[in-house]
LOPA-980126 format. One record per residue (C-alpha): residue number from 1; residue in three letters; x, y, z. Coordinates in steps of 0.1 Angstrom, whole numbers, plus 2048, in hexadecimal, padded with zeros to 3 digits. Example, Ala and Ser with C-alpha at 12.3 -4.5 7.8 and 13.67 -1.06 7.14 Angstrom:
<nodes>
NODE, 1, ALA, 87B, 7D3, 84E
NODE, 2, SER, 889, 7F5, 847
</nodes>
This chain:
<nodes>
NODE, 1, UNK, 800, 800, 800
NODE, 2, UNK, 80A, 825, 7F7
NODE, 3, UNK, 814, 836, 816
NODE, 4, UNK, 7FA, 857, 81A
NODE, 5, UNK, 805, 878, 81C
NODE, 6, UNK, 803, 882, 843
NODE, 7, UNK, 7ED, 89B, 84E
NODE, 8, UNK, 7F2, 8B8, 86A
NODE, 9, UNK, 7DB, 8A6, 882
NODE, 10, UNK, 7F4, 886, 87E
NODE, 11, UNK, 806, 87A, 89F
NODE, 12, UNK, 829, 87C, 89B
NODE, 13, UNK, 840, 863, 8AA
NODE, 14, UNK, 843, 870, 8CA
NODE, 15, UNK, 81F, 878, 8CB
NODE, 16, UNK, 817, 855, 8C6
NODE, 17, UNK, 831, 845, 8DF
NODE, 18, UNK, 81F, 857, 8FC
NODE, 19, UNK, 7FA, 845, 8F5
NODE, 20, UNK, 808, 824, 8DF
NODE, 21, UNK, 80A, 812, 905
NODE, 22, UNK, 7E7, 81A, 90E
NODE, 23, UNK, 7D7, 810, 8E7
NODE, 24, UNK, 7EC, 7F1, 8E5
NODE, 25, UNK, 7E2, 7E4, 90C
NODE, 26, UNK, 7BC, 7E5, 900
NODE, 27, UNK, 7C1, 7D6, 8DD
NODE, 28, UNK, 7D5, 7B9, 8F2
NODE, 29, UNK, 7B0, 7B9, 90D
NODE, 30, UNK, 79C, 7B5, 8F1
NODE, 31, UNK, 7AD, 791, 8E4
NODE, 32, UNK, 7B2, 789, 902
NODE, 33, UNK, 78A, 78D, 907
NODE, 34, UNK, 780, 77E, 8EA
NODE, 35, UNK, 793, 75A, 8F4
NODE, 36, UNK, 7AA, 758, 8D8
NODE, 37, UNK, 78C, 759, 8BF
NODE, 38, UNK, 78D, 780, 8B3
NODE, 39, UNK, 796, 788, 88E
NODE, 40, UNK, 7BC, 791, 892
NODE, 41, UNK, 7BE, 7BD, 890
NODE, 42, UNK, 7BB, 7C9, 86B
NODE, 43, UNK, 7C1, 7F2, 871
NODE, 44, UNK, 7DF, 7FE, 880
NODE, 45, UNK, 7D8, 814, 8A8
NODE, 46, UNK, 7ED, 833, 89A
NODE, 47, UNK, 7D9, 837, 879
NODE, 48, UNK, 7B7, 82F, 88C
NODE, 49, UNK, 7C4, 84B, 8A7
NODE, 50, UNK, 7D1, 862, 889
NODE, 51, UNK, 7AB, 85E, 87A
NODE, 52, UNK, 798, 868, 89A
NODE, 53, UNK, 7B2, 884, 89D
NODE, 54, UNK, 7AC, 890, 87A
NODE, 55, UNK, 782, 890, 880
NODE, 56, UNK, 78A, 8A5, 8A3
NODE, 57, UNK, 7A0, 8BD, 894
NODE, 58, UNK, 791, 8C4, 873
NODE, 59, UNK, 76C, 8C0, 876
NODE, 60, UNK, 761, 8AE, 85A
NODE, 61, UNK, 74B, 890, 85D
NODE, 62, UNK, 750, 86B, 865
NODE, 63, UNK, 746, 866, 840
NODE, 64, UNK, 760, 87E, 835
NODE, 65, UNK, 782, 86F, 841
NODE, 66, UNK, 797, 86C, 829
NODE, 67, UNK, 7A1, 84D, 811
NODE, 68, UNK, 7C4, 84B, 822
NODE, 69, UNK, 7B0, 843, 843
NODE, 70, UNK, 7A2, 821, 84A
NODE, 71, UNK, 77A, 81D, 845
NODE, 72, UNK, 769, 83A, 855
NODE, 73, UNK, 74C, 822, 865
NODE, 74, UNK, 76C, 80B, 871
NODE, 75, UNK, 77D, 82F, 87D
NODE, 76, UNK, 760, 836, 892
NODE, 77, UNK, 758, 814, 8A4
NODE, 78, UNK, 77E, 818, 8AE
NODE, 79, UNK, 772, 838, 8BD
NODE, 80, UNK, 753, 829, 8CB
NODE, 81, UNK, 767, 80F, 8DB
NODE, 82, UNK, 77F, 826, 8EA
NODE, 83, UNK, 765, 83A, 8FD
NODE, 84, UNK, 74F, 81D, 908
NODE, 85, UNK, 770, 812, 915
NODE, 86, UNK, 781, 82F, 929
NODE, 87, UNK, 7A1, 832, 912
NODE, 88, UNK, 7A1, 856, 909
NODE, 89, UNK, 797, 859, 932
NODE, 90, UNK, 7B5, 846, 937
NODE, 91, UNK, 7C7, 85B, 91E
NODE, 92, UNK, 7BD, 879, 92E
NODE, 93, UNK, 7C7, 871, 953
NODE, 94, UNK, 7EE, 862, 948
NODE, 95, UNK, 7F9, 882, 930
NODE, 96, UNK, 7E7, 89D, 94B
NODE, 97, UNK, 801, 889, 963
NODE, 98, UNK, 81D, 88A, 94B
NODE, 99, UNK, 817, 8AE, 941
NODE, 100, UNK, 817, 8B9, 967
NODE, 101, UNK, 833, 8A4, 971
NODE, 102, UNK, 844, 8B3, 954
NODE, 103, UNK, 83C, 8D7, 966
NODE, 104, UNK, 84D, 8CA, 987
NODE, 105, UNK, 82B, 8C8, 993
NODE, 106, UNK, 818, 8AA, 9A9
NODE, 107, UNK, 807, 892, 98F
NODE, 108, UNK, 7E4, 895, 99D
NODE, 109, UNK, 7D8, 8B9, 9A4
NODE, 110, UNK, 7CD, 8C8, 9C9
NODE, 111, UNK, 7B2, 8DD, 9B9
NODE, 112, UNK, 79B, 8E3, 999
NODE, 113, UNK, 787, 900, 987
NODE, 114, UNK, 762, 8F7, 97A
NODE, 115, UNK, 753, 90C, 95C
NODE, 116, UNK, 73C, 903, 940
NODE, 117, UNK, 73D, 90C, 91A
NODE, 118, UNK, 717, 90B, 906
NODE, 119, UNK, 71A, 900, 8E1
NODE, 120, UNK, 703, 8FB, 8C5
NODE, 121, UNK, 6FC, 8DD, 8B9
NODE, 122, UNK, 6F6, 8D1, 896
NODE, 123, UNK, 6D7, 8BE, 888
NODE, 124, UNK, 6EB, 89B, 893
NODE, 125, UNK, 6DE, 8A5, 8B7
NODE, 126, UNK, 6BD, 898, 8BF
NODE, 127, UNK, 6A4, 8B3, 8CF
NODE, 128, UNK, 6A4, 8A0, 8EE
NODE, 129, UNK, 6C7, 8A5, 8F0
NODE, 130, UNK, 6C4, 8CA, 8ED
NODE, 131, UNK, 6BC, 8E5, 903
NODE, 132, UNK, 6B9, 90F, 906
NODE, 133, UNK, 6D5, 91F, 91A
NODE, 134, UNK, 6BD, 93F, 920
NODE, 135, UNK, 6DC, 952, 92F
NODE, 136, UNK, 6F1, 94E, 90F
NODE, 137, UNK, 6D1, 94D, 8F8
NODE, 138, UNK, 6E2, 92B, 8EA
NODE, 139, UNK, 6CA, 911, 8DD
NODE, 140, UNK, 6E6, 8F1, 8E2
NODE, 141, UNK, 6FB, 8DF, 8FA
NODE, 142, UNK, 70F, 8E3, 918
NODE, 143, UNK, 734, 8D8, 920
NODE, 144, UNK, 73C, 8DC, 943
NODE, 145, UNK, 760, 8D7, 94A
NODE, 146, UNK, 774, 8CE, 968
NODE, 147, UNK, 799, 8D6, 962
NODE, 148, UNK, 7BB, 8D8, 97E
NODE, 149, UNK, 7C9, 8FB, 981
NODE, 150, UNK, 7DF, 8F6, 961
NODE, 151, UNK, 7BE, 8F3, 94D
NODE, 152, UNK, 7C5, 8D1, 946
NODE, 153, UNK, 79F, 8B8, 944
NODE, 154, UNK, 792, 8A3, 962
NODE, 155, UNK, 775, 89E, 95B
NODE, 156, UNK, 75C, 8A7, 940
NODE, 157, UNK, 736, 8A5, 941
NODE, 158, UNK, 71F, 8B0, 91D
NODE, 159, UNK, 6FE, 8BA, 923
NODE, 160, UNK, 6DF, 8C8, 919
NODE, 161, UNK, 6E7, 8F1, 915
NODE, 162, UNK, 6C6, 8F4, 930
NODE, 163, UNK, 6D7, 8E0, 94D
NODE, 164, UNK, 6E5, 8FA, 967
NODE, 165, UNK, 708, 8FD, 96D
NODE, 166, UNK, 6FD, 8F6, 995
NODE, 167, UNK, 6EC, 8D3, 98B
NODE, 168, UNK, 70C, 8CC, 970
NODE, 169, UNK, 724, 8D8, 992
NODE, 170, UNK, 715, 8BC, 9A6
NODE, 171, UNK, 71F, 8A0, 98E
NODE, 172, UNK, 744, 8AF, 984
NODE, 173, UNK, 74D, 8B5, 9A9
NODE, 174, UNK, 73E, 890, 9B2
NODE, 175, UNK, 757, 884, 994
NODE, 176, UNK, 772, 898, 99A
NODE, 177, UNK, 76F, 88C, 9C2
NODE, 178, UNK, 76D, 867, 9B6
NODE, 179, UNK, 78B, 869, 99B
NODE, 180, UNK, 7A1, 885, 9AD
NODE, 181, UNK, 7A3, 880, 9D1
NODE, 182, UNK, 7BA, 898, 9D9
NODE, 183, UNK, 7A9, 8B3, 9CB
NODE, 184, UNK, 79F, 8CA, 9EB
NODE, 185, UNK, 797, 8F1, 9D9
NODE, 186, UNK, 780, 8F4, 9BD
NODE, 187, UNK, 775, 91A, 9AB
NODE, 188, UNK, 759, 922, 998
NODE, 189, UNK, 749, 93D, 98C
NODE, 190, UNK, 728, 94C, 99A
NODE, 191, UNK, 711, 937, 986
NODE, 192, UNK, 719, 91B, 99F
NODE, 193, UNK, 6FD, 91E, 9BC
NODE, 194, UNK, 6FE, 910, 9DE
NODE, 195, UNK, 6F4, 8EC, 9D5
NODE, 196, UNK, 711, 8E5, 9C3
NODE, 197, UNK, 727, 8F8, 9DF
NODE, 198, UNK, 713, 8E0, 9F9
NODE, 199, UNK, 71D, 8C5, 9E7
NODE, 200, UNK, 740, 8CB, 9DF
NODE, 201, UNK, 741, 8CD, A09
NODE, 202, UNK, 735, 8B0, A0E
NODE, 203, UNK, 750, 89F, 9F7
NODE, 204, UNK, 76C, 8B3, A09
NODE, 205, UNK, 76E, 8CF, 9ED
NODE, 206, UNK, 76F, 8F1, 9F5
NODE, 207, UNK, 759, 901, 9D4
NODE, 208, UNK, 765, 925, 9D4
NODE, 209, UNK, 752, 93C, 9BC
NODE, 210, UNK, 767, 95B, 9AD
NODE, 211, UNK, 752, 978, 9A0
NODE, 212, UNK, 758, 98E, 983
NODE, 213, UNK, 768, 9AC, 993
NODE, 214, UNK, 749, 9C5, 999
NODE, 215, UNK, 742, 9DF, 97D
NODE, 216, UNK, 75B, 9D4, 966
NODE, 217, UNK, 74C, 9C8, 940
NODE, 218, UNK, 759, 9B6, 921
NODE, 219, UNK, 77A, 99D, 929
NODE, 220, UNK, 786, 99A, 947
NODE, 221, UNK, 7A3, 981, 953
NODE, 222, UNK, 794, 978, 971
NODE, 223, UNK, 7AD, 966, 98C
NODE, 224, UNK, 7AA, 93D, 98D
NODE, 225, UNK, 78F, 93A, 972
NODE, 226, UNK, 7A4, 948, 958
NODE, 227, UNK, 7B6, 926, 954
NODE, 228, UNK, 798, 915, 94C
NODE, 229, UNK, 78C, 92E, 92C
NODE, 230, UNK, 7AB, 926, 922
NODE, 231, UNK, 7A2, 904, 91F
NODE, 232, UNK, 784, 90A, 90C
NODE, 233, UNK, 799, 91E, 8F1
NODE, 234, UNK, 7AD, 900, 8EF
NODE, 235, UNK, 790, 8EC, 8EA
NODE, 236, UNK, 784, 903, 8CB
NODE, 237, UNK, 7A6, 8FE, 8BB
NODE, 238, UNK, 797, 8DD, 8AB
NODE, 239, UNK, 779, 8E1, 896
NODE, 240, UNK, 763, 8C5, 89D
NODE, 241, UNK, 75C, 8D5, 8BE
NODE, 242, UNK, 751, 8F6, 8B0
NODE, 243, UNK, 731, 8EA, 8AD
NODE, 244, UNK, 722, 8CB, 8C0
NODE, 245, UNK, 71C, 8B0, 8A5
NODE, 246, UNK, 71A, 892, 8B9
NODE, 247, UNK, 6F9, 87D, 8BA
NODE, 248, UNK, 707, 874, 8DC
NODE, 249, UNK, 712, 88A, 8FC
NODE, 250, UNK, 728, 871, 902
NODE, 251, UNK, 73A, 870, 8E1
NODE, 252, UNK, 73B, 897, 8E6
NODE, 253, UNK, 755, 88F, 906
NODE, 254, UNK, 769, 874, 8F5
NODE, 255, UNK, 776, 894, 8DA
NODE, 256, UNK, 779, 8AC, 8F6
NODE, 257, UNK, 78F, 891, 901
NODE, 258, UNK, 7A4, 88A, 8E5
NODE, 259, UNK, 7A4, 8B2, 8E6
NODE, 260, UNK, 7B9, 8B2, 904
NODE, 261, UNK, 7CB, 890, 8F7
NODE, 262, UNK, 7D6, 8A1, 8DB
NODE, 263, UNK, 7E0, 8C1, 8ED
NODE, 264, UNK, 7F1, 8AE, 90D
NODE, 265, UNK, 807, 894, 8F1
NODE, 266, UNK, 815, 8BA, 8DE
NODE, 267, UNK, 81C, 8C8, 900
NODE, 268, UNK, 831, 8AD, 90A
NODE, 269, UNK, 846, 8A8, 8E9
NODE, 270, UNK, 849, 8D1, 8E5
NODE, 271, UNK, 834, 8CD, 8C5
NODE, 272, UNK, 81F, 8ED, 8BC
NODE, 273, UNK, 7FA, 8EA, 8BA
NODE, 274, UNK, 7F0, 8F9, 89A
NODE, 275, UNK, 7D2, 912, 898
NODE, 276, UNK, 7BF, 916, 87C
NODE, 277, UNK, 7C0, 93A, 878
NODE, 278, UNK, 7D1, 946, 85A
NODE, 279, UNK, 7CF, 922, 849
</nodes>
């Protein structure tokens, strides 16, 4: 077979040698699991990975991959699999230890900062799976985001755009207690009401909201949450989450996911994450 011209989403070598480990042990689970009776692997891990890369960075749809990729309906039960299973979870939690080990930091973070993002979804979304964020007059979805004081992802939760960032809060801090046991000092913004400051008590977190300061308009860096926007500009460096096209919620976290993957994996090998403007 020709080799294919390589694209910008493509993992490099280095890239790949920091998730290869983690792709290889669950190929190796899954004969194991089927008894010595599964169809031997057809499609290489790295192109599969490079695949799911390309549909997170450039948008298009599953449909659309190109030729030089394997099947797109083979592409996405890789991806399927991969979320049902907790890899890009898995991925997620080793490279945010690498990259704050890296930073002469503690693997596991002491404290976190909660803040949501609404989107609008495309006609994929079913209308159940939809609501009306009446403060941002956004007819869509909701991705509520738990991230360590770096901005790197702990969590992830994708929801309809009417569910309040109090009743989201609840869930994130319950995950984040579960997953992260160290993690004492949470902030939030002011759309966070007293359940979810009850609750992050009661789990030993201590949910501090931090106001806008008082008559000041437009952008403001504001102290502790500014990490956390900056995660969501990270997030709208690849295309597919512009808009929400996933049928799923679900699916919707996996690519926030393999957001983070991707930016964790050129943050450890010094590689430069390309943005679109200009191109």
């Amino acid at each position: 077979m020709t080799p294919r011209e390589g694209y910008p989403s493509d993992l490099s070598d280095d890239r790949w040698e920091l998730i290869e480990p983690v792709l290889t042990a669950w190929r190796t689970r899954q004969r194991q699991n089927a008894l010595g009776f599964g169809r031997p692997p057809v499609h290489d891990l790295r192109r599969l990975m490079d695949a799911i890369l390309y549909v997170d960075r450039t948008g298009v749809p599953w449909r659309c991959l190109p030729h030089g990729f394997p099947p797109h309906q083979t592409v996405y039960g890789y991806f399927a699999q991969w979320q049902r299973d907790g890899v890009f979870t898995q991925l997620t939690g080793l490279l945010r230890r690498l990259v704050r080990e890296a930073g002469g930091r503690s693997g596991e973070s002491s404290a976190c900062v909660l803040d949501s993002q609404t989107i609008k979804t495309s006609a994929n979304v079913p209308r159940s799976g939809q609501g009306t964020d009446a403060g941002r007059r956004v007819i869509g979805r909701e991705r509520h985001l738990g991230c360590d004081t770096l901005g790197l992802l702990l969590t992830v939760l994708v929801t309809a755009a009417d569910v309040s960032d109090t009743a989201a809060g609840v869930t994130l801090l319950s995950r984040i207690a579960a997953a992260h046991p160290r993690v004492t000092k949470a902030w939030v913004d002011a759309g966070y009401r007293t359940t979810a400051i009850d609750h992050g008590a009661g789990l030993g977190i201590d949910v501090q909201p931090v106001a806008r300061p008082p008559g000041r308009r437009g952008f403001v860096i504001i102290p502790r949450r500014w990490t956390i926007e900056g995660s969501i500009g990270w997030l709208m460096r690849h295309r597919r989450l512009a808009r929400d096209d996933e049928t799923h919620p679900h699916r919707s976290e996996a690519l926030i996911h393999l957001a983070m993957i991707d930016l964790m994996t050129r943050r450890l090998t010094g590689e430069t994450t390309q943005n679109w403007r200009g191109t």
